[in-house]
C-alpha positions as CSV (number, residue, x, y, z in Angstrom):
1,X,0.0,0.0,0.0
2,X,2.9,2.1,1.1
3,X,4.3,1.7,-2.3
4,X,1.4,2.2,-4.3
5,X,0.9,5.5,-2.6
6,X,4.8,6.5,-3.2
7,X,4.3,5.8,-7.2
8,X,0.9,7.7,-7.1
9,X,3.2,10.7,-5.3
10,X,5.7,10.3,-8.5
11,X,2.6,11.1,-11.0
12,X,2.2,15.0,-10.5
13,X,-0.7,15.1,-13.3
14,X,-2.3,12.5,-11.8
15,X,-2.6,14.5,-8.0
16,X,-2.7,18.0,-9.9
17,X,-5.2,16.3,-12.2
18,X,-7.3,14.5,-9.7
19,X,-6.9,17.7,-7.0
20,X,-8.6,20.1,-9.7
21,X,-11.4,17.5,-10.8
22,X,-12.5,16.9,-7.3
23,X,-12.5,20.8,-6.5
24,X,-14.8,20.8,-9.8
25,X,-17.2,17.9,-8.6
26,X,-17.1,19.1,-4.6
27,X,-18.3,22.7,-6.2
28,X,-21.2,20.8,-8.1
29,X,-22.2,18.8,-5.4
30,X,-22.4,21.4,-2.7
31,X,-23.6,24.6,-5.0
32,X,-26.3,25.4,-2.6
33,X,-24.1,26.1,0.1
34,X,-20.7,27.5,-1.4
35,X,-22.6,30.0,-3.6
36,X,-23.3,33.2,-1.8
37,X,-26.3,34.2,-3.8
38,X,-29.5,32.3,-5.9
39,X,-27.9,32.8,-9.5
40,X,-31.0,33.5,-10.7
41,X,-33.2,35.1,-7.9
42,X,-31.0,37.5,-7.1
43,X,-30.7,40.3,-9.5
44,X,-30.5,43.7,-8.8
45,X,-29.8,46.1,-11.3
46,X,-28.6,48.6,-9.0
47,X,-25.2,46.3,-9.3
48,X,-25.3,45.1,-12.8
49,X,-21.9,44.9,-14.2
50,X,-20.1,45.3,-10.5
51,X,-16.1,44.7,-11.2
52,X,-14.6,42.2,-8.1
53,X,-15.0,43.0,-4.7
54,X,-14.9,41.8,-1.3
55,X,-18.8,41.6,-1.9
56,X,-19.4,39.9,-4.9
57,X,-15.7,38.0,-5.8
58,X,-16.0,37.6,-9.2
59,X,-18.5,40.4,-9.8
60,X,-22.1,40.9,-11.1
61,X,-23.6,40.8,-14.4
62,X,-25.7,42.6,-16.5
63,X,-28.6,41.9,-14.9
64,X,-26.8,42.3,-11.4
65,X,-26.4,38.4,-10.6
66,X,-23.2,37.3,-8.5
67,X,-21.3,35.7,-11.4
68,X,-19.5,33.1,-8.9
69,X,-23.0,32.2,-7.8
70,X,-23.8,31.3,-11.7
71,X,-20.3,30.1,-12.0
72,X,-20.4,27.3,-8.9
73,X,-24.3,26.2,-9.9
74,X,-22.6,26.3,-13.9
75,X,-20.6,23.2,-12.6
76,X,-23.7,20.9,-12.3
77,X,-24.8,21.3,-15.8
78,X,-21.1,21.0,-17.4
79,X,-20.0,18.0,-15.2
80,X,-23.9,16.4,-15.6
81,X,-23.6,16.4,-19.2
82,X,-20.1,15.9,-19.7
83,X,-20.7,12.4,-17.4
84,X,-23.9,11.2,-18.6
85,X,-22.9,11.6,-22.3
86,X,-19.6,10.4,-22.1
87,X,-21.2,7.3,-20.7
88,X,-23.7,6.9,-23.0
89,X,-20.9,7.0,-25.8
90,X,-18.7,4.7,-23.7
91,X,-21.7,1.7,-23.6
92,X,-22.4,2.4,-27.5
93,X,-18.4,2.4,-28.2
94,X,-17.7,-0.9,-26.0
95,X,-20.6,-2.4,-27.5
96,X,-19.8,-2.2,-30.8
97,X,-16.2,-2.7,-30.4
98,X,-16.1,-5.9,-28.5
99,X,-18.2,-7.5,-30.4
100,X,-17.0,-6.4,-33.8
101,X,-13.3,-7.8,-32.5
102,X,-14.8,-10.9,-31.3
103,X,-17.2,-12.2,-33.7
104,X,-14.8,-10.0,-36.8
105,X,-16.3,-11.4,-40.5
106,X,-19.0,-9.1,-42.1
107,X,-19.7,-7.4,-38.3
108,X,-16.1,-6.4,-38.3
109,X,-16.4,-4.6,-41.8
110,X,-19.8,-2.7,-40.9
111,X,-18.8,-1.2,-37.4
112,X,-15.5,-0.5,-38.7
113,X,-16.8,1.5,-41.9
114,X,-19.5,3.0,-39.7
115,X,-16.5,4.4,-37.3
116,X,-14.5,6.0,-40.1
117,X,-17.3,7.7,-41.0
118,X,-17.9,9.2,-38.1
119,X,-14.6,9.8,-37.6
120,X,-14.7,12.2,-40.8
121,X,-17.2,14.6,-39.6
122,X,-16.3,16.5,-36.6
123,X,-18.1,15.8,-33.3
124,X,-19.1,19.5,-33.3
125,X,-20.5,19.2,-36.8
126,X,-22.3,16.3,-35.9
127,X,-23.9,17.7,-33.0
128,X,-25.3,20.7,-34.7
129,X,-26.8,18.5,-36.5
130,X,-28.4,16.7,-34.4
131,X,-29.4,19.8,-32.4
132,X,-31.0,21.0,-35.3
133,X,-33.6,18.1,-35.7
134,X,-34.2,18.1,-32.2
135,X,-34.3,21.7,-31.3
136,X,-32.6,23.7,-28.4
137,X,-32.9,22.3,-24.9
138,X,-30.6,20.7,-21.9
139,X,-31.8,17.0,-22.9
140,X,-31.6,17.0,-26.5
141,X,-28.0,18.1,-25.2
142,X,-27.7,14.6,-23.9
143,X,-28.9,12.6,-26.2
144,X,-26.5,14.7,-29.4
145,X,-23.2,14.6,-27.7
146,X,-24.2,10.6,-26.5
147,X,-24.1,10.0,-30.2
148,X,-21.2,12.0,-31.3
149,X,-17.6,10.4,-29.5
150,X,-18.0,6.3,-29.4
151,X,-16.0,6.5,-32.0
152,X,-12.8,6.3,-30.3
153,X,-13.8,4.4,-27.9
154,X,-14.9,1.7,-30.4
155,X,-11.6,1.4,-32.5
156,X,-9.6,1.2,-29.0
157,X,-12.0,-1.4,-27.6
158,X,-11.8,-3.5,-31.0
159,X,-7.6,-3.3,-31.1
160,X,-7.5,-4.5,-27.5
161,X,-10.3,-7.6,-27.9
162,X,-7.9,-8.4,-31.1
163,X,-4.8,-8.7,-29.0
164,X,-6.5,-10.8,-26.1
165,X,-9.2,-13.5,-27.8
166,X,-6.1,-15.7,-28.0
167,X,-5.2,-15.8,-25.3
168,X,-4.8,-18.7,-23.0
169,X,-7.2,-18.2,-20.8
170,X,-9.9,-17.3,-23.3
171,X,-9.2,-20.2,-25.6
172,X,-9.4,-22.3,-21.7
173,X,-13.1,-20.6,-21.4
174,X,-14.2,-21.7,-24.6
175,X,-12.8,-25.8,-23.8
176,X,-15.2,-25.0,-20.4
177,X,-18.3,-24.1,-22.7
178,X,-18.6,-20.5,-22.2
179,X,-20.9,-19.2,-24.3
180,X,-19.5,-16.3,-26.3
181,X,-21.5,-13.5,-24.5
182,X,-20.1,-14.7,-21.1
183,X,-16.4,-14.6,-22.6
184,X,-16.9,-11.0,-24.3
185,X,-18.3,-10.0,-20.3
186,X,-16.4,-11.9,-17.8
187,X,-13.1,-12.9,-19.7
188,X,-12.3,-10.3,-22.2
189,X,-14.1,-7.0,-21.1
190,X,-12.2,-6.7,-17.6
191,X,-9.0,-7.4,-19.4
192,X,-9.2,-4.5,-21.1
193,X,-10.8,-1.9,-19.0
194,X,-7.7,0.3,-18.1
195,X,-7.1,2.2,-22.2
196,X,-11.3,2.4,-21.7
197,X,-11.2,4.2,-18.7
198,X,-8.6,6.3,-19.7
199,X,-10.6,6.9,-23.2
200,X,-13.6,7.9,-21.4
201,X,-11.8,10.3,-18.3
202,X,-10.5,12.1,-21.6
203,X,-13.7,12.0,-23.1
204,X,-15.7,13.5,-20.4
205,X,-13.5,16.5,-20.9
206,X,-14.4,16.4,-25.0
207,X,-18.1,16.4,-23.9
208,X,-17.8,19.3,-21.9
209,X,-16.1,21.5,-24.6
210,X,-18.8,21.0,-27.0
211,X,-21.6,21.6,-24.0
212,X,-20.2,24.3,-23.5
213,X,-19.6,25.4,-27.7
214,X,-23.3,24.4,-27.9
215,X,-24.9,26.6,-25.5
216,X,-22.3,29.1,-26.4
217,X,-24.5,29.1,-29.6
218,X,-27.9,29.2,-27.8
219,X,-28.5,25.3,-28.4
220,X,-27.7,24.6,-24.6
221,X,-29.2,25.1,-21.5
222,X,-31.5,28.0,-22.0
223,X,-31.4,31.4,-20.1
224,X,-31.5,32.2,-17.1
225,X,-30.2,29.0,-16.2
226,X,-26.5,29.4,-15.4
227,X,-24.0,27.3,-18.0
228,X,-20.8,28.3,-18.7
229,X,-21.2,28.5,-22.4
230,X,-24.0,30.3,-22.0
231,X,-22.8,33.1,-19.6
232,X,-19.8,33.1,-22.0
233,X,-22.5,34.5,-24.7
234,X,-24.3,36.6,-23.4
235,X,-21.0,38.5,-22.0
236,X,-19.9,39.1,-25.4
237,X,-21.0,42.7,-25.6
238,X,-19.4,43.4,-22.5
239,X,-16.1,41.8,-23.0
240,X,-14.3,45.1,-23.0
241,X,-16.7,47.0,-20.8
242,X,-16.8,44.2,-18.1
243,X,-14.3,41.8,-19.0
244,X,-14.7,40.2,-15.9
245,X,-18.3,38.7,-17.0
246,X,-16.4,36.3,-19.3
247,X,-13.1,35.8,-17.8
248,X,-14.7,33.7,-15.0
249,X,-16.6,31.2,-17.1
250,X,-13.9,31.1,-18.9
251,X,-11.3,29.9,-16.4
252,X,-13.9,27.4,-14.9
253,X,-13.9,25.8,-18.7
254,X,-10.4,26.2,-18.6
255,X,-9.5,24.5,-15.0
256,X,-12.2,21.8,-15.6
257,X,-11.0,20.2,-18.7
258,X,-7.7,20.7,-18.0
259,X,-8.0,18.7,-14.6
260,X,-10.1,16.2,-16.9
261,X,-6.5,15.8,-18.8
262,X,-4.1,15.8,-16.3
263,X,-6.3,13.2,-14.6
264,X,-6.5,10.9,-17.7
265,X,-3.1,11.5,-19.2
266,X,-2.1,10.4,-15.2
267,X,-4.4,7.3,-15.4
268,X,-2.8,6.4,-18.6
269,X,1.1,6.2,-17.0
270,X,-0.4,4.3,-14.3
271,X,-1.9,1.9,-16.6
272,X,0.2,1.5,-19.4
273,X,3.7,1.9,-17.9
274,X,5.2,1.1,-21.4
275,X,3.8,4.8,-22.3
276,X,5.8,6.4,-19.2
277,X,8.9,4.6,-19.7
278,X,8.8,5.9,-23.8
279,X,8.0,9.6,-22.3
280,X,11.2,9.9,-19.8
């Protein structure tokens, strides 16, 4: 244990990484007690565009709303969708490429072709797309950026089930009878978790980007409800009067994904010490 926790030590993106996420997820957790105001109730606009001060930390905006207020409740909807459609992409991109490994023939071609397509349009693109059929709104959020990365996760999942259905202890599965569903689940699947977990750390920090690009564009969360892509578009007027109404929103993007990174690029040493050992 003493070891494991001296290696862990050694991997500053991994601490730096894991430090800033859990500030993030803390702050989304506990927004109705960090933030000082309601970030949507309290307006005033007696104090609308108020710089920094010791009473409002990150200043007001136009409509006189404590911005770190809108910036700590902005967490719930950035991590929310980040995790839930990074998860739904994860179970479509696992799917798909465990099986198309396994089974390979005429399965193998399809999900393969289907990949590099969607590999040539860009997630954003995609999205957009989506968005337009579906119309504005948090949910339809969901449901377009669960459709947009798998991807990755698929061709990663499918090199990985290559490598191991020869193995030794699959081909001693299949002399016990397992059927192949049980072999894809209990034999393969947990052999190969560590490059999906890392795939899907990094992808939660994808998912918030375009969350964040989306509702940048109005296609997001809608008004007054606080997002970060959202309070970064309707301070675009005021970026030189009030640059403070964008700078915040901003950095919490910033700190977020990057944390995201750190986290996963950390994960990745950990699990694949081949990758360190290249690096140094």
């Amino acid at each position: 244990m003493n070891l494991f926790l001296r290696k862990l030590k050694l991997r500053t993106n991994l601490m730096a990484g894991g430090a800033l996420t859990l500030l993030v997820i803390i702050m989304a957790l506990f927004a109705p007690l960090l933030a000082p105001y309601h970030p949507i109730d309290d307006a005033d606009l007696m104090v609308a565009e108020e710089p920094p001060s010791a009473q409002f930390w990150f200043g007001t905006d136009s409509q006189g709303r404590d911005i770190l207020s809108r910036v700590i409740f902005g967490s719930r909807i950035s991590l929310s969708v980040g995790l839930l459609s990074q998860t739904m992409n994860t179970i479509i991109g696992v799917l798909l490429g465990l099986t198309a490994g396994y089974f390979g023939k005429w399965w193998d071609d399809l999900v393969m072709g289907l990949t590099n397509i969607m590999l040539s349009i860009p997630a954003l693109i995609f999205a957009l797309a989506i968005m337009a059929l579906l119309g504005p709104g948090l949910m339809n959020v969901f449901i377009a950026l669960g459709l947009t990365n798998w991807s990755y996760t698929c061709r990663i999942t499918r090199s990985q089930v290559l490598s191991t259905r020869s193995q030794d202890y699959v081909k001693a599965a299949r002399a016990l009878g397992y059927g192949r569903g049980r072999i894809m689940l209990t034999q393969i699947l947990p052999n190969i978790v560590g490059p999906i977990l890392v795939m899907a750390t990094l992808g939660v920090a994808y998912a918030i980007l375009l969350e964040a690009s989306l509702s940048f564009l109005g296609l997001g969360a809608q008004p007054p409800t606080p997002s970060w892509g959202g309070m970064l578009a309707t301070a675009r007027e005021q970026f030189f009067t009030a640059p403070w109404i964008s700078i915040f929103p901003g950095l919490a993007i910033f700190i977020t994904v990057m944390g995201l990174n750190l986290f996963g690029d950390g994960l990745r040493d950990i699990l694949d010490p081949h990758t360190s050992q290249q690096r140094s």
